[in-house]
C-alpha positions in Angstrom: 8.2 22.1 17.3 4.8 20.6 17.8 3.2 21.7 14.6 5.8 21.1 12.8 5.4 17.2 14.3 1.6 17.6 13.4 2.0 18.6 9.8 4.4 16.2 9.5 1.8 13.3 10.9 -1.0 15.0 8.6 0.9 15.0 5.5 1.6 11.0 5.5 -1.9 10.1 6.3 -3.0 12.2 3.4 -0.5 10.5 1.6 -1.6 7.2 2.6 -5.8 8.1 2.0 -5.2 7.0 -1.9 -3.1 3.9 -1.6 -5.9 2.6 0.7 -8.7 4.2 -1.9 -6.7 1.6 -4.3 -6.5 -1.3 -2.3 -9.7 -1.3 -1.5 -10.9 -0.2 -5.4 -8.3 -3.2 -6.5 -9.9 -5.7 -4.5 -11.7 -7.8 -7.0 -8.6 -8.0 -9.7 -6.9 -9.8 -6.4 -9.9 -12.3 -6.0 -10.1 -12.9 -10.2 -6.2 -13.1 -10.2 -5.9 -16.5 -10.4 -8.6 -16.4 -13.4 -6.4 -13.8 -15.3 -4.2 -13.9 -18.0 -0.8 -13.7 -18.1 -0.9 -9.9 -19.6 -3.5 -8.8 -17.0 -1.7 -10.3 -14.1 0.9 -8.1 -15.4 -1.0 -5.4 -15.6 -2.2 -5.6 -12.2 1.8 -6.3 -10.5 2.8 -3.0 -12.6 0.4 -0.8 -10.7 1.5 -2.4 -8.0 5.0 -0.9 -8.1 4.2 2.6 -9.4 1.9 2.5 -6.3 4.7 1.7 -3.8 7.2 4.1 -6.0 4.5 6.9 -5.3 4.0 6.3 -1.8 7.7 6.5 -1.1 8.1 9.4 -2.9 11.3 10.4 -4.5 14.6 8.4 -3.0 18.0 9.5 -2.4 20.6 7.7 -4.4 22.6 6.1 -1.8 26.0 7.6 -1.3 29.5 5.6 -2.5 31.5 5.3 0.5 
């Protein structure tokens, strides 16, 4: 029960390593983001959300009740 726990706990901080990579990579688009156009700002909000789709992973469709 304890490995399974620690793979687990190893598996989401692996998961998390490359969304902090991009943060980190992204952080001068966020201080030019007021300086941007329109298209780039959009650019920069649509990798955004595939970033947060990708770290959730795939979803279960919730249920009708």
């Amino acid at each position: 029960m304890l490995a399974a726990d620690w793979m687990l706990r190893l598996t989401q901080v692996l998961r998390l390593l490359p969304v902090l990579l991009v943060v980190i990579l992204s952080t001068p688009a966020w201080l030019v983001w007021p300086f941007l156009p329109a298209a780039r700002q959009k650019v920069v909000l649509e990798m955004v959300r595939e970033l947060v789709v990708w770290t959730y992973g795939p979803q279960k469709p919730e249920q009708d009740r």
